[in-house]
C-alpha positions in Angstrom: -15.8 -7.6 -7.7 -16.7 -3.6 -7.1 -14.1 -2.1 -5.4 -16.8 -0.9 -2.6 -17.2 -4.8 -1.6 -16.5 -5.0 2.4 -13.6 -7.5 3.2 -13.0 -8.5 6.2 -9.0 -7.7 7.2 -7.8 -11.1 8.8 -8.4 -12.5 12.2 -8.9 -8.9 13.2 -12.6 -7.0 13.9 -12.4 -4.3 10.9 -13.7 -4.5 7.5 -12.2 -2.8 4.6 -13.3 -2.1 1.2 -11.7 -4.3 -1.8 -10.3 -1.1 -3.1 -8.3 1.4 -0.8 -7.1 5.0 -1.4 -2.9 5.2 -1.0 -2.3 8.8 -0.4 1.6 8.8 -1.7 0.6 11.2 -4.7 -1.0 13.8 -2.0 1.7 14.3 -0.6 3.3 15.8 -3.8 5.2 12.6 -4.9 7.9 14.0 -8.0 5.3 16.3 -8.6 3.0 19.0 -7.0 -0.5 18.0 -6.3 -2.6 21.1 -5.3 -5.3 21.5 -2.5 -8.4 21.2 -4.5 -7.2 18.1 -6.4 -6.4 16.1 -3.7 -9.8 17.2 -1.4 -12.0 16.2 -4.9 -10.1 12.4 -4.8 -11.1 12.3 -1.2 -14.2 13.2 -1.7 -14.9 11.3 -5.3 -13.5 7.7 -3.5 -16.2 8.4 -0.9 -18.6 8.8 -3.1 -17.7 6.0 -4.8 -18.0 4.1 -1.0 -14.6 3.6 -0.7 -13.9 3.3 3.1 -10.0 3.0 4.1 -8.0 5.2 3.7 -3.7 4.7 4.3 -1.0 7.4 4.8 2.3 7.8 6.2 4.6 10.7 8.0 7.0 9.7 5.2 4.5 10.7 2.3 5.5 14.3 1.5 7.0 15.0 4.9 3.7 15.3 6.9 1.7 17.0 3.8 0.0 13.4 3.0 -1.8 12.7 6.8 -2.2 16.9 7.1 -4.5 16.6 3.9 -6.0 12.9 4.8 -7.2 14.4 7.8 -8.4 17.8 6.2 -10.6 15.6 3.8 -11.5 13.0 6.0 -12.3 14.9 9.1 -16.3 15.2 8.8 -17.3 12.1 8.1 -18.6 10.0 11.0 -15.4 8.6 12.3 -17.0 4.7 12.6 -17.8 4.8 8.9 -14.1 4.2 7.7 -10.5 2.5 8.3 -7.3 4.8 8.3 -4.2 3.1 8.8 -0.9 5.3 9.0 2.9 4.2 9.7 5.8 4.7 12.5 9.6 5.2 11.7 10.0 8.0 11.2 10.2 11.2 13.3 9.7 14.9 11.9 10.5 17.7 13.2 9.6 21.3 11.9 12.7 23.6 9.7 12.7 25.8 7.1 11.6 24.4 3.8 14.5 26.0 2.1 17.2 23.4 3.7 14.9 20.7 3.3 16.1 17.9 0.8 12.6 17.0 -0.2 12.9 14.2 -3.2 11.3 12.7 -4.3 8.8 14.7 -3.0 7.6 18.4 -4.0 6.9 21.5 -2.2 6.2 18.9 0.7 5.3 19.8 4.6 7.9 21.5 6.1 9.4 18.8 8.4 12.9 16.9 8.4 12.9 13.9 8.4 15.1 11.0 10.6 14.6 7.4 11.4 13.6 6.2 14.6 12.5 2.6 15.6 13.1 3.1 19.1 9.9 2.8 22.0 10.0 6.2 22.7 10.8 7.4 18.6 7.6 5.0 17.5 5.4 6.5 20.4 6.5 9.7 20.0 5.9 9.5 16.0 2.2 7.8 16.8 1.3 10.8 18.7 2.8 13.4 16.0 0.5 11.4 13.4 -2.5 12.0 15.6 -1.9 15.8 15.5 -1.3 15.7 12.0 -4.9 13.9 11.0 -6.8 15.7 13.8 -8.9 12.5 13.8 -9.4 11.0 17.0 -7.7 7.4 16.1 -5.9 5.3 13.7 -7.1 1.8 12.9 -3.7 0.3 11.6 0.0 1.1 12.5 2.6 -0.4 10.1 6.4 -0.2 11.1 7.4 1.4 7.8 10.6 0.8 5.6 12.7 -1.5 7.2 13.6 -3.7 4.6 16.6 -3.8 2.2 15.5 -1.5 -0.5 15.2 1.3 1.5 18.0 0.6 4.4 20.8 -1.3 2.1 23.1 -2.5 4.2 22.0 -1.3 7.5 19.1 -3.3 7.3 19.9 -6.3 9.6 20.1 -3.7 12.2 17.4 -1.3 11.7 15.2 -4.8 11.3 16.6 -6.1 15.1 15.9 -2.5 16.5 12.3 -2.7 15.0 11.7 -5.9 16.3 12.4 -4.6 19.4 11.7 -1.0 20.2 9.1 -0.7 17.6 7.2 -4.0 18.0 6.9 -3.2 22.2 5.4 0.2 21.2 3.0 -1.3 19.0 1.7 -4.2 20.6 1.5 -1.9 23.8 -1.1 0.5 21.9 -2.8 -2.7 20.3 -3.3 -4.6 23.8 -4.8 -1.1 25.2 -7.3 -0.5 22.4 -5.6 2.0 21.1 -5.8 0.9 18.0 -7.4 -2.1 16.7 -3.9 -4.2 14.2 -0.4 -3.9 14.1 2.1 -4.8 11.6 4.7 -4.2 8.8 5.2 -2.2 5.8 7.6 -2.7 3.7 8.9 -3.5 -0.1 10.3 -7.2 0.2 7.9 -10.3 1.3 10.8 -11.9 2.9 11.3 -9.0 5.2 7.2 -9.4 5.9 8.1 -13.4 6.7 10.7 -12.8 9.0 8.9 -10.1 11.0 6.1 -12.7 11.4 8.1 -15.7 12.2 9.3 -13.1 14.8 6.3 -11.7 16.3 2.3 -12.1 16.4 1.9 -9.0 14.0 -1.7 -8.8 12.2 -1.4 -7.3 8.7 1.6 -6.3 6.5 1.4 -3.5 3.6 3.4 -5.2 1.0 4.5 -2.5 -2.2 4.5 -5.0 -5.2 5.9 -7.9 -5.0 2.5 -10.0 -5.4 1.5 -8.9 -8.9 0.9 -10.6 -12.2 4.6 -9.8 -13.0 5.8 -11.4 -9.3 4.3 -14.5 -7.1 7.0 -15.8 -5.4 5.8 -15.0 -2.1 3.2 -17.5 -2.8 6.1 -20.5 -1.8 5.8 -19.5 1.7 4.8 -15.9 3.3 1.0 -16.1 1.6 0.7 -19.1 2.6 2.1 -18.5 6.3 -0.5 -15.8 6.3 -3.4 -17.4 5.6 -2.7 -19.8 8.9 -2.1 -17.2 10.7 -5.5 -15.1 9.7 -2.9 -12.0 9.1 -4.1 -9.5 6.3 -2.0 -8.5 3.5 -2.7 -4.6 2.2 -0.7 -5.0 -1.2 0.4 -1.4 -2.8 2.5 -1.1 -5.8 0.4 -3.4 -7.6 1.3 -1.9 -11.0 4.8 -2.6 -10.4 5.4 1.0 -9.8 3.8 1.7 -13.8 4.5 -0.6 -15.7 0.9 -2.9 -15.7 -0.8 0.0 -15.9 0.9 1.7 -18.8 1.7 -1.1 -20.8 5.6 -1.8 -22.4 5.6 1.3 -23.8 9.0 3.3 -23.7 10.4 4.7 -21.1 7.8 1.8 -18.8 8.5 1.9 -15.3 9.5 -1.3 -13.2 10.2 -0.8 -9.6 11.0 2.8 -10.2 13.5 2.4 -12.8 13.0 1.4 -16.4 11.8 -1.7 -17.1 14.3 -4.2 -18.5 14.1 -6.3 -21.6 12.8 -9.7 -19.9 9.9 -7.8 -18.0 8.9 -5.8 -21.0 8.7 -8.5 -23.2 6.5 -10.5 -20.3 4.4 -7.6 -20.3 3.9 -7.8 -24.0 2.7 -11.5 -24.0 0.7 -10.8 -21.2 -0.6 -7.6 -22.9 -1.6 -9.9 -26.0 -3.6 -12.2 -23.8 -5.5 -9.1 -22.7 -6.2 -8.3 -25.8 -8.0 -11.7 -27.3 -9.9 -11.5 -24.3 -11.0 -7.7 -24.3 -9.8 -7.2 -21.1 -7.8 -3.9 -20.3 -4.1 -4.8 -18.6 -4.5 -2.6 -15.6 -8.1 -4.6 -15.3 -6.6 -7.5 -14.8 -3.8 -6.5 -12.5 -6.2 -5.2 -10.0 -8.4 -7.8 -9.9 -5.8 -10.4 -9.7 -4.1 -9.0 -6.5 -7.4 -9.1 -4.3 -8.2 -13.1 -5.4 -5.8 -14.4 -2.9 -7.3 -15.0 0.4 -5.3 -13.6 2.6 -5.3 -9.8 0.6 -8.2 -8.6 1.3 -7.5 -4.8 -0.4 -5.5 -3.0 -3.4 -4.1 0.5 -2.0 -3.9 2.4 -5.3 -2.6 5.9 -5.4 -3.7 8.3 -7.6 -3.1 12.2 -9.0 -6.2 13.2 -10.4 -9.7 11.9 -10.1 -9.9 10.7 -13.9 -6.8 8.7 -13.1 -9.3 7.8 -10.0 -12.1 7.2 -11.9 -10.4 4.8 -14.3 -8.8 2.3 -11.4 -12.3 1.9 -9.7 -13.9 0.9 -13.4 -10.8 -1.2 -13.9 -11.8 -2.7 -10.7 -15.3 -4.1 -11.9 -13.9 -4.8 -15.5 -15.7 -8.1 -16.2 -13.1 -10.7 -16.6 -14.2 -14.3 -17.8 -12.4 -17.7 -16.3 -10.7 -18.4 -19.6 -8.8 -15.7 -19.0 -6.9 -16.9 -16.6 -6.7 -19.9 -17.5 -4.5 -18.8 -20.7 -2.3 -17.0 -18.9 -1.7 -20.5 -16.7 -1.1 -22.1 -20.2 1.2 -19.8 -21.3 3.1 -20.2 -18.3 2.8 -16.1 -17.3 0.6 -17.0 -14.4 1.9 -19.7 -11.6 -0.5 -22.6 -11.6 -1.3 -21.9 -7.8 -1.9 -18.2 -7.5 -5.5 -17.7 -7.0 -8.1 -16.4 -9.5 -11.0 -14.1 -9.5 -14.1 -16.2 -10.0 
């Protein structure tokens, strides 16, 4: 597949591009990012006729969406997809009391949670100014699962699923914008919201990856019925399918443990019989399920760019997959490029 391929996103009238441009890193994520680095990826995933674009208030306190709509803000406004997310609430101070990580040299916003009506309206319309674009495409409610909300999270889930979801599907049935849904780290958290509301899409950070398929027993499936589009981010496990188990490999943020580093390695020999680079193959397996119809990948530099979109078209042959079936790192019914 080339990751400029046009997919359409669920039961809803947008198409996306099989490869999409996560703007975490521009907004300085553990480490600075400067102006003309993040306008070149921009402009080089353009070029390369990528055509959605995702961002978030949370992504380096307003400095992600400020520069998405900086690079994005001359191109015909019909010619691409920008989703962004609701939550959160910012609110101007002095950078020198702000407690910015993980982020660096960020916008200079605080930051507090708000799922209420009024908070996810009033964060919609802060977005808006932020992008100077004249719409979004895509709202997800952002963060309100368990790894970012511990043990509030029963809580901050029942105020989304109130406050949050009446704000949303109040801007989706007046036009405003075009799908709704949820964005979060845990597929169960994805499941409930839909067995709770009629939400279009979900941005899911891992969780369906060569390392991880549970949520094929019942949330991918639900979604396919359902015509709801999965955006899946984190698809290198936070590192550690691009990289490889080398040390110091990153799983989920933290180090990779011994069981997931030593998968890695027999997946990692598989790759090799066949030729086919790791990070190859984790990209291209994410986008074979139906109901996923685009990777967000972020990226720091545009040779780090570069290299995901030719990872994207690596040619990968059936047999492949079908040894990593065999060898029982692939679950017989996850869905394979063809």
């Amino acid at each position: 597949m080339q990751p400029d391929s046009k997919r359409k996103f669920g039961r809803v009238d947008l198409e996306v591009t099989a490869f999409s441009f996560g703007t975490a890193p521009v907004g300085n994520f553990q480490r600075e990012i400067d102006e003309e680095t993040s306008d070149a990826m921009f402009q080089h995933s353009w070029d390369a006729g990528i055509r959605y674009f995702d961002t978030a208030p949370m992504y380096g306190h307003g400095l992600s969406e400020l520069r998405t709509g900086q690079s994005l803000r001359w191109k015909k406004r019909d010619d691409f997809v920008l989703s962004t997310k609701v939550g959160r609430v910012l609110k101007p101070a002095k950078r020198s009391g702000i407690a910015y990580a993980p982020w660096t040299n960020a916008g200079p916003f605080e930051i507090r949670f708000d799922y209420s009506y009024d908070g996810v309206m009033r964060s919609f319309e802060d977005s808006m100014q932020r992008l100077a674009l004249e719409r979004a495409d895509i709202l997800f409610i952002h963060d309100i699962d368990r790894f970012t909300r511990g043990a509030d999270q029963p809580g901050v889930f029942a105020e989304a699923m109130d406050g949050a979801w009446k704000a949303l599907e109040r801007l989706r049935s007046e036009g405003t914008v075009k799908a709704i849904g949820v964005g979060v780290n845990e597929w169960e958290v994805c499941q409930a919201a839909l067995e709770t509301h009629d939400f279009d899409c979900f941005l899911l950070a891992g969780r369906y990856t060569l390392l991880e398929q549970e949520s094929l027993d019942t949330f991918l499936p639900m979604c396919v019925e359902r015509g709801a589009a999965v955006v899946i981010g984190g698809g290198f496990n936070s590192g550690i399918l691009a990289t490889g188990a080398v040390d110091g490999a990153k799983y989920n943020y933290s180090p990779a443990p011994p069981a997931i580093m030593e998968k890695v390695r027999r997946i990692e020999r598989v790759c090799a019989s066949h030729d086919v680079p790791l990070a190859a193959a984790a990209l291209q397996f994410v986008t074979a399920h139906p109901a996923i119809p685009t990777f967000a990948a972020g990226t720091r530099t545009v040779d780090q760019l570069e290299r995901n979109l030719a990872w994207f078209s690596h040619p990968i042959p059936a047999d492949f997959w079908a040894e990593l079936k065999a060898e029982g790192l692939l679950r017989e019914d996850a869905p394979v490029p063809k």
